[in-house]
N, C-alpha and C positions, 0 to 999 in steps of 0.2 A: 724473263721474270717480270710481271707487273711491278710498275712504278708502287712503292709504299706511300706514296705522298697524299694519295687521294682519302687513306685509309686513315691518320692521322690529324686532318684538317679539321673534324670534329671537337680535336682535344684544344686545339687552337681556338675556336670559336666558343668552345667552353669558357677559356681561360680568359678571354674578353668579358662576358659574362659574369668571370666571377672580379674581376678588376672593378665594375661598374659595381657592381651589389658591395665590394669594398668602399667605394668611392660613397655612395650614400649612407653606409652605416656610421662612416667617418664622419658624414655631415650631421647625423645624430648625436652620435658621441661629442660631438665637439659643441653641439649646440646650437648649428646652423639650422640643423633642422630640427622642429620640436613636434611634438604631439599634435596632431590632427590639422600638420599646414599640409594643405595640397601642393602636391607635385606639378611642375609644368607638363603642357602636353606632350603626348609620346615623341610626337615628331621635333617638339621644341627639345626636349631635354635630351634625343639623340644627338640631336647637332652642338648641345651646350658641352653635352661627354666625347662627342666627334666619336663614336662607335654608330653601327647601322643598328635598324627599329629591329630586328629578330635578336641582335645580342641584346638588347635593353629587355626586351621580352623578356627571354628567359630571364635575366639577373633577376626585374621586379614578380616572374614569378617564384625564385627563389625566396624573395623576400617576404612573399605574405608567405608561402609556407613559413619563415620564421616568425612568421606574425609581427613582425615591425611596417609593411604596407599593408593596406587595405584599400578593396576600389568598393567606387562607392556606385550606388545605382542610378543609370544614367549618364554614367562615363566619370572618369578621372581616377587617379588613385590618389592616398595620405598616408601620410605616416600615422602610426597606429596608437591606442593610449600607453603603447608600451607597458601597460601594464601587464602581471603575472600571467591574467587570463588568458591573455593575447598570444605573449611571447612562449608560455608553456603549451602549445597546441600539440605539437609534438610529440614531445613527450608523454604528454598524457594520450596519445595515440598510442604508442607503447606500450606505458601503463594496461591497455584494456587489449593488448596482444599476449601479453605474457604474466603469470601470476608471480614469478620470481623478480620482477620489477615492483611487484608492490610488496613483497619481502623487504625489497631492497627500500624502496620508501619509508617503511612504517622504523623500519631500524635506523637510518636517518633523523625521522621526526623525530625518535627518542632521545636520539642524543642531543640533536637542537635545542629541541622543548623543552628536555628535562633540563641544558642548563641554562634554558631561557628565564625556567619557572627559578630555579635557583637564581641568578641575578633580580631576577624580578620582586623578590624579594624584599631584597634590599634596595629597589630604585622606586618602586608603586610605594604612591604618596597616598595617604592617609582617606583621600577622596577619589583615588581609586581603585583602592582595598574596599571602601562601600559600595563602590558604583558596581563590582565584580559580587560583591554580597549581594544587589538589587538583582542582575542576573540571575543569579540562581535560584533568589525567591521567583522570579518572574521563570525559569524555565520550568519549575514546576509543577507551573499548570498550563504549561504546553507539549507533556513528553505524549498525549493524542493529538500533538499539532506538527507532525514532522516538519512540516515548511519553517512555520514560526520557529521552532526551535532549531534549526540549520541556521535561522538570520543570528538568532542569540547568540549561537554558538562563535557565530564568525566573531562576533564583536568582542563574544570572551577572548578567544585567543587572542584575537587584534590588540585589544585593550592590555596583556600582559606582554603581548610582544615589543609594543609603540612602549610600553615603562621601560625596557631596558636602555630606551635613547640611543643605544646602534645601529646605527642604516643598514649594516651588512648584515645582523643578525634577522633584523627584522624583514630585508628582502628575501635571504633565504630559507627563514621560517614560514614566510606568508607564501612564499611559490610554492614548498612544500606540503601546506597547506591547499591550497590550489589543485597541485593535482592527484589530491584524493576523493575529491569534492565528485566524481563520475559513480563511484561505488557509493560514499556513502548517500548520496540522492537513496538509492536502495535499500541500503542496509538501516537506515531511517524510517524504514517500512516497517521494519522487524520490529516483531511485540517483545518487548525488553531489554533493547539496543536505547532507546532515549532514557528507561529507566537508568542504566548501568552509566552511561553517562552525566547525567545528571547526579549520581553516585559520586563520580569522577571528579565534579566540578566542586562539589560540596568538599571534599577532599583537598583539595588542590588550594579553594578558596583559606579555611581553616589553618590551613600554615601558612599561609600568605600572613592571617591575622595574627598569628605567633608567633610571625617573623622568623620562620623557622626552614632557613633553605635548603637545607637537606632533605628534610619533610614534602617539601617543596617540589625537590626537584623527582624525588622517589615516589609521588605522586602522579607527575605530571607523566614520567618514563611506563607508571601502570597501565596510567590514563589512553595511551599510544597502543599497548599492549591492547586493549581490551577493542580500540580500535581497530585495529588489525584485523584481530580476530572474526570482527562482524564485518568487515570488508571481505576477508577472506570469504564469511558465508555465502554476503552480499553476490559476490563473482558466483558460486555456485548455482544461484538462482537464477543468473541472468544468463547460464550459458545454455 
């Protein structure tokens, strides 16, 4: 009977692999490492982890698949802006595999949003209830500007997200945010899609001003809906 030893060794050099992609994300996390420091070189940073250069390989290719490395042109690798873009790559690969992932997204958003747009209610100060009024005047007479009104738009939600003042809310309303941004590039083509939006924001804004967060958040939960919906289109056209 063949030795199983040979057959196994694989999982082993895996599992170094994945020690080492631990051992940096640790140094992330903890704040050793931050946002856009280079990494030492390959051959330095095997000897500094005392694993050989092909586990380190794979691990840092692990890692930009999660979007927390990136190499740069001309040699080296960094840690990444860790930001949502970055680190949702993934996913949003997913996302444009499968249409019951973005089922699954836009029901998410709803619940997030809608009771984002609810607290936000009652935390959006006085001057960013106008600032969110100036948007709307300002989106439209960009709904034949799809780009310009993509930038509006981000700043709408951003602006009602960043009023709630919780980190947790706001990173996982803006990730999910994030990775729908592939369809609607698309569905922002569509004749009636920045209409219906800007529908939406008029709506949304309006309770805001009367303080009204039920209004608020029943708005915000439609607002998502109608999104979907032109996502959903969005996909059909591009497939």
């Amino acid at each position: 009977m063949a030795d199983p030893l040979p057959v196994i060794s694989p999982v082993e050099r895996n599992s170094v692999a994945d020690q080492v992609a631990k051992k940096i994300l640790d140094l992330v996390r903890t704040g050793n490492l931050k946002p856009g420091d280079q990494l030492p070189p390959e051959r330095d940073l095997a000897q500094m982890l005392q694993v050989s250069r092909p586990s380190l390989r794979e691990a840092m290719r692990g890692l930009q698949i999660l979007g927390v490395v990136k190499s740069r042109q001309g040699g080296g690798a960094y840690i990444s802006s860790l930001d949502a873009a970055d680190l949702l790559g993934p996913l949003q690969f997913l996302i444009t595999l499968n249409a019951k992932n973005v089922d699954a997204l836009y029901e998410s958003r709803g619940l997030i949003e809608g009771g984002v747009a609810q607290m936000a209610t009652e935390r959006l100060t006085d001057a960013d209830t106008d600032r969110l009024r100036a948007m709307v005047v300002l989106q439209a007479d960009l709904v034949t500007d799809p780009l310009g009104f993509r930038v509006s738009d981000l700043e709408f939600h951003r602006t009602i997200m960043d009023s709630t003042g919780n980190p947790f809310l706001i990173r996982v309303a803006y990730s999910l945010y994030v990775l729908g941004m592939e369809y609607r590039r698309i569905a922002s083509e569509t004749p009636g899609v920045l209409k219906r939006s800007l529908a939406d924001h008029e709506e949304i804004v309006a309770a805001f001003v009367a303080r009204d967060a039920d209004a608020a958040g029943a708005a915000m939960v439609l607002h998502m809906r109608n999104v979907h919906e032109s996502t959903l289109d969005a996909m059909k056209v591009a497939e």
